[in-house]
Residue frames as a rotation matrix with the C-alpha (Angstrom) as fourth column:
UNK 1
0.149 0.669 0.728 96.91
-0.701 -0.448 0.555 -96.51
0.697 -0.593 0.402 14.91
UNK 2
0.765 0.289 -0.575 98.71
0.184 0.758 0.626 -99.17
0.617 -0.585 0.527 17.18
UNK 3
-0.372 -0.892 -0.256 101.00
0.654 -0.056 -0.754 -96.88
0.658 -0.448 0.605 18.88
UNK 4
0.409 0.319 0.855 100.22
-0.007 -0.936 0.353 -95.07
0.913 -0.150 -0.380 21.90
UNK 5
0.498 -0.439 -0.747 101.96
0.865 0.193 0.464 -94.23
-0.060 -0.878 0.476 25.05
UNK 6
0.348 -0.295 -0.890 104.52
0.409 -0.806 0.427 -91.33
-0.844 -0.513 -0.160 26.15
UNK 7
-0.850 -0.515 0.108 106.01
0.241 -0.199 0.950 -91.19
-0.468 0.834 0.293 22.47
UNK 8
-0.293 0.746 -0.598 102.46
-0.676 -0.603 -0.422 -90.85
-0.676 0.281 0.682 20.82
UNK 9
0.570 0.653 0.499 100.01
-0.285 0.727 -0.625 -92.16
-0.771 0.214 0.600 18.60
UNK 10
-0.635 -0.755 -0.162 102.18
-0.284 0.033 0.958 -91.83
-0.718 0.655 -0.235 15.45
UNK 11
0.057 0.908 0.416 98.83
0.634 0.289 -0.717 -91.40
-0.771 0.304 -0.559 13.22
UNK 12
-0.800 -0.314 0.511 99.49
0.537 -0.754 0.378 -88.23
0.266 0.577 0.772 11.76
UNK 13
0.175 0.621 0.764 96.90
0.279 -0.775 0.566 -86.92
0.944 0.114 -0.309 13.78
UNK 14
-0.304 -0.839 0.452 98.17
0.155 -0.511 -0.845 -84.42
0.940 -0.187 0.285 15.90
UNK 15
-0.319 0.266 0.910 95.19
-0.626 -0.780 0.009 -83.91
0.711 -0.567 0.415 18.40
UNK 16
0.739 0.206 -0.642 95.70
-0.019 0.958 0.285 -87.37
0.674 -0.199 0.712 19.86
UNK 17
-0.219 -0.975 -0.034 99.08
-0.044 0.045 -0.998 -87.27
0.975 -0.217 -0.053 20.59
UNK 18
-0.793 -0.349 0.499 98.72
-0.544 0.036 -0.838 -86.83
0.275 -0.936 -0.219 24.25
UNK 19
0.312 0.895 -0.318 96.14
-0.459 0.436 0.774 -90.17
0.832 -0.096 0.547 24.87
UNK 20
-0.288 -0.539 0.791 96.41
-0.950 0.266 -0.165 -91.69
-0.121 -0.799 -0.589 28.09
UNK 21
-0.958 -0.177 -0.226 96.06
-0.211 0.968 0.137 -95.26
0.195 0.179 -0.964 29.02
UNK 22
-0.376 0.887 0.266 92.42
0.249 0.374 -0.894 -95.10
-0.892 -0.270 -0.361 29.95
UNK 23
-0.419 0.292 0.860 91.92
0.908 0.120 0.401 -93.09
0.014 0.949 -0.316 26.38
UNK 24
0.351 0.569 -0.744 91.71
0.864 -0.504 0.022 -90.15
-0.362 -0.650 -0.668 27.15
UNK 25
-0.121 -0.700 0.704 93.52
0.563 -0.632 -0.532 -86.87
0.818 0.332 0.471 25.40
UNK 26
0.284 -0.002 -0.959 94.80
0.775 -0.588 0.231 -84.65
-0.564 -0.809 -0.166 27.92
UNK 27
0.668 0.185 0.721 95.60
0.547 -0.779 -0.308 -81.26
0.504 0.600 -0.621 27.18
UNK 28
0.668 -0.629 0.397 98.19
-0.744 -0.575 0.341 -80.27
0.014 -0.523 -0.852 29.44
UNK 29
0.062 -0.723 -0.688 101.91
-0.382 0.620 -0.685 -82.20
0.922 0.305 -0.238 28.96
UNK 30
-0.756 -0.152 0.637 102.30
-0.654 0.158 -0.739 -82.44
0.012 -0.976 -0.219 33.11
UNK 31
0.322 0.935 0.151 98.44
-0.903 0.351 -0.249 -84.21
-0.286 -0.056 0.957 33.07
UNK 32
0.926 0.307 -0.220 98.96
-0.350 0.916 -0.195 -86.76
0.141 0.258 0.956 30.35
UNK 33
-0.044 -0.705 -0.708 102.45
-0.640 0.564 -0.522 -87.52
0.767 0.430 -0.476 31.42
UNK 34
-0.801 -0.195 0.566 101.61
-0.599 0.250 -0.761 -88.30
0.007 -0.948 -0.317 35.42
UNK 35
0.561 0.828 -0.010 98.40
-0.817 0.552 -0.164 -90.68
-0.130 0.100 0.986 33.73
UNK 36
0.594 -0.357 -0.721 101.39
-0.417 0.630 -0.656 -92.45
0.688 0.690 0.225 32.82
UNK 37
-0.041 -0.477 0.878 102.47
-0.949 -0.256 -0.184 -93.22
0.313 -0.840 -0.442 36.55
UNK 38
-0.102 0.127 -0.987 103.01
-0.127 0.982 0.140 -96.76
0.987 0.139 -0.084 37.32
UNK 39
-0.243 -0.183 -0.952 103.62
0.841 0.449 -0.301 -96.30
0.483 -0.874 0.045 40.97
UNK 40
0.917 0.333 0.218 101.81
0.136 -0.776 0.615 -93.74
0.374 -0.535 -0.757 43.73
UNK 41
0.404 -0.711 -0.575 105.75
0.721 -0.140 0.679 -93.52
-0.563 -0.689 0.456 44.98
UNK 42
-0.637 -0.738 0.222 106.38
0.764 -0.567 0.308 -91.59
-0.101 0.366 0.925 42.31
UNK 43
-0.445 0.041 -0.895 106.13
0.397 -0.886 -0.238 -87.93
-0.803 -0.462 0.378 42.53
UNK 44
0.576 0.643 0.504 103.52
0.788 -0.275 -0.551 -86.09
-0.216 0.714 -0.665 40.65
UNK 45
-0.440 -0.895 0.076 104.86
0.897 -0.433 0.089 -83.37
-0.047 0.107 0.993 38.52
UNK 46
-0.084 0.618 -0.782 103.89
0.393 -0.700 -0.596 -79.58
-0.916 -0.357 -0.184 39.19
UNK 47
0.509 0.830 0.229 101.95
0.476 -0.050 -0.878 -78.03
-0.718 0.555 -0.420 36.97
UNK 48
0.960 -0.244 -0.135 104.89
-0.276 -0.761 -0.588 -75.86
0.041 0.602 -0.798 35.16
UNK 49
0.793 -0.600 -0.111 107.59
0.526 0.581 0.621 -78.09
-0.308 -0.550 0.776 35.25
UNK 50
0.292 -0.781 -0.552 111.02
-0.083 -0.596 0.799 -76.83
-0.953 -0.188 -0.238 34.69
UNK 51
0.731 -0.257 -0.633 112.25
-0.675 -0.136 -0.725 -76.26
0.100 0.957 -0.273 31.32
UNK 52
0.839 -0.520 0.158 114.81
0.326 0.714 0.620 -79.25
-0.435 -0.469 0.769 30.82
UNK 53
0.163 -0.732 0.661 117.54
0.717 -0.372 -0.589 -77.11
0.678 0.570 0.464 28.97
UNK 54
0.490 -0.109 0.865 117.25
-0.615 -0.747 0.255 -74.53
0.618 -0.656 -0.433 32.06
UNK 55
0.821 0.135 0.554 117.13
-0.561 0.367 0.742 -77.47
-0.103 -0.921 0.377 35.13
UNK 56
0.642 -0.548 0.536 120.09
0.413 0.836 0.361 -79.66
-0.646 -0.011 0.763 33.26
UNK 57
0.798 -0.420 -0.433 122.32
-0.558 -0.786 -0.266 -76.87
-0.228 0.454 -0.861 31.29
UNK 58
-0.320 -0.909 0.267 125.56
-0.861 0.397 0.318 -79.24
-0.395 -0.128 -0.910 32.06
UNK 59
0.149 0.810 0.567 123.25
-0.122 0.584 -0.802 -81.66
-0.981 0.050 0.186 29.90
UNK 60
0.520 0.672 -0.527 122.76
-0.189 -0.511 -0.838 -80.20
-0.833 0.535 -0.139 26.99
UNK 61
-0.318 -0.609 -0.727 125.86
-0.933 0.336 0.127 -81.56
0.167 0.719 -0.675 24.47
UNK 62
-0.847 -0.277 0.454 124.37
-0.373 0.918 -0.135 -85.03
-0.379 -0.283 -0.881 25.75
UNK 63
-0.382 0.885 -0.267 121.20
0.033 -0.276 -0.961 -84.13
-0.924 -0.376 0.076 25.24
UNK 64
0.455 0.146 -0.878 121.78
-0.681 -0.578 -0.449 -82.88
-0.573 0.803 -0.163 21.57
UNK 65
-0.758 -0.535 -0.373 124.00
-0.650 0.664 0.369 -85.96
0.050 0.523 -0.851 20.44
UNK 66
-0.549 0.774 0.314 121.41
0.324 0.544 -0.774 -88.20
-0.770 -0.324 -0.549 22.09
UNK 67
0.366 0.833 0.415 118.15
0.094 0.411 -0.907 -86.92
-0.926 0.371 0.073 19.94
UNK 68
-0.228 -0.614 -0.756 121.06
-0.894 -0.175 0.412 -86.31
-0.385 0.770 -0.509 16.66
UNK 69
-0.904 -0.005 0.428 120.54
-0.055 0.993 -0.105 -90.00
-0.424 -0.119 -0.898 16.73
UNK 70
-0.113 0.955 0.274 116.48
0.555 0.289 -0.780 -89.80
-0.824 0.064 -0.563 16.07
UNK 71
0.752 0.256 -0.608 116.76
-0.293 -0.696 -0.655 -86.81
-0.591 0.671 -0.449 13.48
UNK 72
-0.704 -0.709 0.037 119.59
-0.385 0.425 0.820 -89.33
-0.597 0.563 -0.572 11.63
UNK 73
-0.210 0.495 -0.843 118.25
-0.759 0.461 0.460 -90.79
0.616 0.736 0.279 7.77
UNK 74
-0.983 0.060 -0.175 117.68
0.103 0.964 -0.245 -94.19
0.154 -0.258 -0.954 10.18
UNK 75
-0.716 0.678 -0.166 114.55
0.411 0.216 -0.886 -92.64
-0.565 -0.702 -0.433 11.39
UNK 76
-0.607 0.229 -0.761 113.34
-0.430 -0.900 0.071 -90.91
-0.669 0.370 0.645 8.78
């Protein structure tokens, strides 16, 4: 129970997972990531962002080596 932030609590309870920094659980992924805004320059995100496997297609072999890495026996 001393992890929280964009990656989650890592509790094993799922209905945390999205706490912001005031403590809060949002319920929408767009909400509790733009609680996580450090800077009013950056652009809120709209309410339905884009699927990243649609918006970055020419991505997607980087994408898949990249989280290969997290679903390796290291993390497990």
């Amino acid at each position: 129970s001393q992890v929280r932030g964009l990656c989650g609590t890592y509790n094993g309870n799922q209905q945390d997972e999205f706490t912001t920094p005031a403590g809060d659980v949002e319920t929408s992924v767009t909400a509790f990531a733009d609680a996580y805004r450090v800077s009013p320059d950056c652009a809120a995100l709209a309410p339905n962002p884009l699927d990243p496997c649609d918006a970055f297609a020419e991505r997607r072999e980087d994408a898949e080596a990249a989280c290969a890495v997290l679903l390796s026996p290291a993390f497990q």
